[in-house]
Every structure is written in structure tokens, then in C-alpha cells.
N, C-alpha and C positions, 0 to 999 in steps of 0.2 A: 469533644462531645461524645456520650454514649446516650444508648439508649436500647429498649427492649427490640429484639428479632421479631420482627410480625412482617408478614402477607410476601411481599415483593424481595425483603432480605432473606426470608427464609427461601424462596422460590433461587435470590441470587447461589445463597451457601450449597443447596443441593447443587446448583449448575457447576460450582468453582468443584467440587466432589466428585464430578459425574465424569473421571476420564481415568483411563488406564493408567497404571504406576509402572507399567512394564515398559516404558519409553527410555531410550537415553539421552544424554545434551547431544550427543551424535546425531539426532532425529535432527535437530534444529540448525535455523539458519546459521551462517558461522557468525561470533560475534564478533564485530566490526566497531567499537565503538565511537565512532565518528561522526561529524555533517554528514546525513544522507543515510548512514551504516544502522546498523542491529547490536543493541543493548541487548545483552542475556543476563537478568540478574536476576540474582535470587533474592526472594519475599520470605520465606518462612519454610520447616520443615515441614515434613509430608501432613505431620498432624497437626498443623496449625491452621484453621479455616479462616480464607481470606476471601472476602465479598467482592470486592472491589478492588480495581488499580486505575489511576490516570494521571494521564502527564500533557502536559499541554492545555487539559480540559478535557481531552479524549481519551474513551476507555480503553486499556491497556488489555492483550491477548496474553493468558494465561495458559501455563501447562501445569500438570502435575506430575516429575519424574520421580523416578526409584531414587533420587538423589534430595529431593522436594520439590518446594512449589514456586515457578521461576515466571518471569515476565521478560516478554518477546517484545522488545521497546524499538519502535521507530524514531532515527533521530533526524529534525528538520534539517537540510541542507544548509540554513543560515542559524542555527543552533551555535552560540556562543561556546568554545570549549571550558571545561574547567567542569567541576562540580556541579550534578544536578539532583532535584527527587523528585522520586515519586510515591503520589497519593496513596495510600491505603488505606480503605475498609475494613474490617476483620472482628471478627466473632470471639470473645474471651468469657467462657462461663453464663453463656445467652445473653452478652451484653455487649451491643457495638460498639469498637472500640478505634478510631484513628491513628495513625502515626505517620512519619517517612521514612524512606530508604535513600539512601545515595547512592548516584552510578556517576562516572567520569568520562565526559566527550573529551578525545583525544582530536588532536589537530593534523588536517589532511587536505595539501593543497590538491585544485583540481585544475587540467590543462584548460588553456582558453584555445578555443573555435572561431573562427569569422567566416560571417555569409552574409550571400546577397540574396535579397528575398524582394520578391513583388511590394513597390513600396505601400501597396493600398491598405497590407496589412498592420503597418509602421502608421499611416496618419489616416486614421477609419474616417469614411463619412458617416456625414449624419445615421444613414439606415447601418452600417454596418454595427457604428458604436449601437445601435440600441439593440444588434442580434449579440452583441458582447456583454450588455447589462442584464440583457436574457437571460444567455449562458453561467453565468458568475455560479448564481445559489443553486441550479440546477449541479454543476457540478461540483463546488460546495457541499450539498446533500447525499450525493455518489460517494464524496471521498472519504464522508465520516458516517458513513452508513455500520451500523452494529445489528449481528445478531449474535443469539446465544448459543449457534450450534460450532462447536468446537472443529476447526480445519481438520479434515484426515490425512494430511500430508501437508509438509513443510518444503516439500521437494519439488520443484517444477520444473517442467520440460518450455523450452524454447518453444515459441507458436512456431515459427515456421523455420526450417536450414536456412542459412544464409549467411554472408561475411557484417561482421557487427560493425556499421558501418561511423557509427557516433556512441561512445559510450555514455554511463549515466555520471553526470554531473558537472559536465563540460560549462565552464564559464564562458559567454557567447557574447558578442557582437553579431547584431544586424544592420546591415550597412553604414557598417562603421561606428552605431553606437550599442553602447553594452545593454545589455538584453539580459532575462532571467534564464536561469542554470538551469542544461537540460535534467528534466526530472526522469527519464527512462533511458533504456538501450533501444539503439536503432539498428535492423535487420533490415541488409539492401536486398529488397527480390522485386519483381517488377509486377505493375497490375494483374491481379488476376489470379493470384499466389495464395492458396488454401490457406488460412490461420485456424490455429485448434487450440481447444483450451488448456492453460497448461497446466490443470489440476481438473478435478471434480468442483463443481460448484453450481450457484443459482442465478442466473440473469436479474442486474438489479436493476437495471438503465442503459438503454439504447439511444441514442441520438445524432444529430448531426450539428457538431459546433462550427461556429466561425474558424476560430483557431487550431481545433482537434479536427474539423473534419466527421467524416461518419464515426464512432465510435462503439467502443460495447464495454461496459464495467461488470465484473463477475466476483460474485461475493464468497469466498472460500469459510469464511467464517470468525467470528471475534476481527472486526473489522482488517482483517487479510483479504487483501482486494486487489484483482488483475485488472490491468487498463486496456485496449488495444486501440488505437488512433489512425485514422488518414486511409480507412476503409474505401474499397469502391462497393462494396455490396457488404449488408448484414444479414446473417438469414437464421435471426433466433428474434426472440422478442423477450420485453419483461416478465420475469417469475419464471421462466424457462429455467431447466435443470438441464445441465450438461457433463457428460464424463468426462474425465483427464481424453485428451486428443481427441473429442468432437471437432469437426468443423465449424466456428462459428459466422463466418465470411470470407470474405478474399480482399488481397491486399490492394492499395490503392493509392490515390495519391491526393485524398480531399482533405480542404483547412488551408493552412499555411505550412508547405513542402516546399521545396527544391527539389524534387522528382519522388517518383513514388517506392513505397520503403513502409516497415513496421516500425510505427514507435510502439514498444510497450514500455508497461508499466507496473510497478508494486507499491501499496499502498499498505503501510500499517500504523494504527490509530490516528488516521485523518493527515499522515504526511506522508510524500514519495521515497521511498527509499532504492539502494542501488537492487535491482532484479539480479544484477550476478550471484549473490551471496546465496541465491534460493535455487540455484544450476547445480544438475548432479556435477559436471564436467564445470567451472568456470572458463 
């Protein structure tokens, strides 16, 4: 389908334009192509204007290097390997123009975990199940949250020192029965333990979930998004802007833990991916 550039596309074309050419893939996550990992693929050369990217449904975070114009692809943790594409938008001669691109999920077993956990969180009651149907599209809404301002760093620092105590993707059992794949890295420090941002970014949602516990989700940009979970104190609120290493709370142990500990977390276009690949130091 094409069709003439008016109002919102022309608004998109300027944004996909509006970044520095002096970057290199060295800026960027490393590419990972796997369940869970970071697609770095390239869309088009530098001069070829591209509107749009999605995969999944969700919009895809775009760069523009001295090399061209590349797509920072989140891949879902239950992501079948083999062949995949993505959507593009794109501008040919003021007339929008679709096509795809293919990128390849590679295959990456992950170790399995077993824990015991308070069974209340295993067979909800009545009130709990309905703080759980609460919670769904609230944070649903966090995790494919988009804006247009482009991330200033691809680089993130660790919220708080500490021995990584559960890595990300760990295939799990709870008391015996298999359970969904840890989505973040787990940081053992005990309640009380300053957490800080691990970029520049903007408070998009604060809350306290069933399962997450206190929470805070921080928006980096082009849906690049930090999670931080199982808070005892949050001391930001929404629409708040924070530097790389503000304090945003202290660590804790609410939700469903096994003692108190940081989960964090990385989100890009609406799925968790591994936060290691985004560490100066893995």
C-alpha cells in the first residue's frame, strides 16, 4: 500500500532524521540474536528515509549510524528460532512505501532454577486474583509504552553493586511446578540498599503489584525501558525526569521474593530482554 506523506508521517520522517550520524554499532547493545537477546539489523542506508519499524506489533527503536539506519530489535524469550521480519514504513519519492526485512533468532538453551515460594502466590484467592487482573494492562501499558525521544545512551550502569544472584532467563520451577522464565537480573543486597537509575530517563509508572511488588518503570526512549521490582520505598513519582545514577528508591523485598534482592529489568519494543548486553562490564 502507498500513499501521499501528510501530517503525522511527515512529523514521523523528520523524527527517524533527527539523530546524529557520528555514532558507531559500537554505541549499541551487542547483538545477541536469540530468545530474550538484541537484533541489530540493518533497514536501509543513511539516505534512505524510513518511517516506521515493528515487530511483533510493537514499534521498533531505531538509529541512524555513519554505517546507516539500523533497528535495535527485542527478541521475546519464547521467540521460535529460525527466520523472522520486520515491518517497515518508508518514504520513496513522497510516497509511502512498505516492505520486510529478515533477521535470524539463533537458538539458546537457558539453565533451569527451582524455588520455594509462599504458596499464596501459586493458588491466589479470591482478593488477590482480582489485585492480579488489576495489575495485567497496567503493566501491559508500562511495557509498550513509546515515545519519540531518541535514548542518549545505550549504556547502562547496574542500579546497585552486588553479586548477580539469579540471571536473566532462567527457566524456573515454583514448588515443583514450572513457572515462567525469569525476565531480568537479580542483584542480592539486603532492604534498604539505594537503587539509581541506570540511564537518564522519565518516570512513566510507579506502583505496587501483587507479584512485582513496589515497582518503578523508567522510559529511556523509543520504547527502551528500565524495570526495577520488590522495592521497600519509591521516592520519584510519574512524569519525573531522572539522571544516569539518581536515586530512585531503596531495595526491598515486596511481591513474591524469597528474600529481599533487585530484580531489574530491560524492555525493548514491548518484550524483556537480557539487561547484561546493555552493561559497560558484563
Amino acid at each position: 500500500m502507498a500513499g501521499c506523506i501528510r501530517g503525522g508521517w511527515h512529523a514521523l520522517l523528520l523524527a527517524a532524521l533527527n539523530v546524529s550520524a557520528h555514532a558507531q554499532l559500537g554505541s549499541l547493545p551487542r547483538h545477541s540474536p536469540y530468545p530474550g537477546g538484541v537484533a541489530i539489523v540493518k533497514l536501509s542506508d543513511a539516505d534512505a528515509p524510513v518511517l516506521e519499524v515493528t515487530y511483533g506489533g510493537n514499534r521498533v527503536l531505531t538509529v541512524l549510524l555513519s554505517e546507516g539506519l539500523f533497528g535495535v530489535v527485542g527478541i521475546p524469550l519464547d521467540a521460535t528460532p529460525g527466520m523472522q521480519q520486520l515491518q517497515i514504513n518508508a518514504a520513496k519519492d513522497g510516497v509511502r512505501v512498505a516492505y520486510q526485512t529478515a533477521f535470524e533468532i539463533k537458538t539458546k538453551t537457558y539453565a533451569t532454577q527451582h524455588l520455594r515460594i509462599d504458596p499464596r502466590f501459586l493458588q491466589l484467592s479470591p482478593e488477590n486474583q482480582k489485585r492480579v487482573e488489576r495489575d495485567q494492562p497496567l503493566i501491559a501499558t508500562a511495557k509498550t509504552h513509546w515515545s519519540e525521544a531518541r535514548p542518549a545512551s545505550f549504556v547502562l550502569d547496574l542500579p546497585t553493586p552486588g553479586r548477580l544472584s539469579a540471571r536473566f532467563g532462567l527457566r524456573r520451577t515454583l514448588n515443583g511446578k514450572e513457572s515462567w522464565p525469569h525476565g531480568g537480573l537479580d542483584v542480592a543486597v539486603g532492604t534498604g540498599t539505594p537503587l539509581r537509575a541506570a540511564a537518564a530517563a522519565r518516570v512513566i509508572a510507579v506502583d505496587d503489584y501483587f507479584y512485582s511488588g513496589k515497582s518503578v518503570w523508567l522510559d529511556h526512549g523509543q520504547g527502551f525501558i528500565t524495570l526495577y521490582i520488590h522495592m521497600s520505598r519509591i521516592d520519584v513519582k510519574d512524569g519525573d525526569t531522572v539522571e544516569r545514577g539518581s536515586v530512585i528508591g531503596l531495595s526491598g523485598a515486596s511481591g513474591q521474593v524469597t528474600g529481599p534482592h533487585l530484580h531489574w529489568a530491560v524492555v525493548l519494543n514491548g518484550v524483556y530482554v537480557d539487561p547484561e548486553l546493555f552493561l559497560k562490564t558484563p
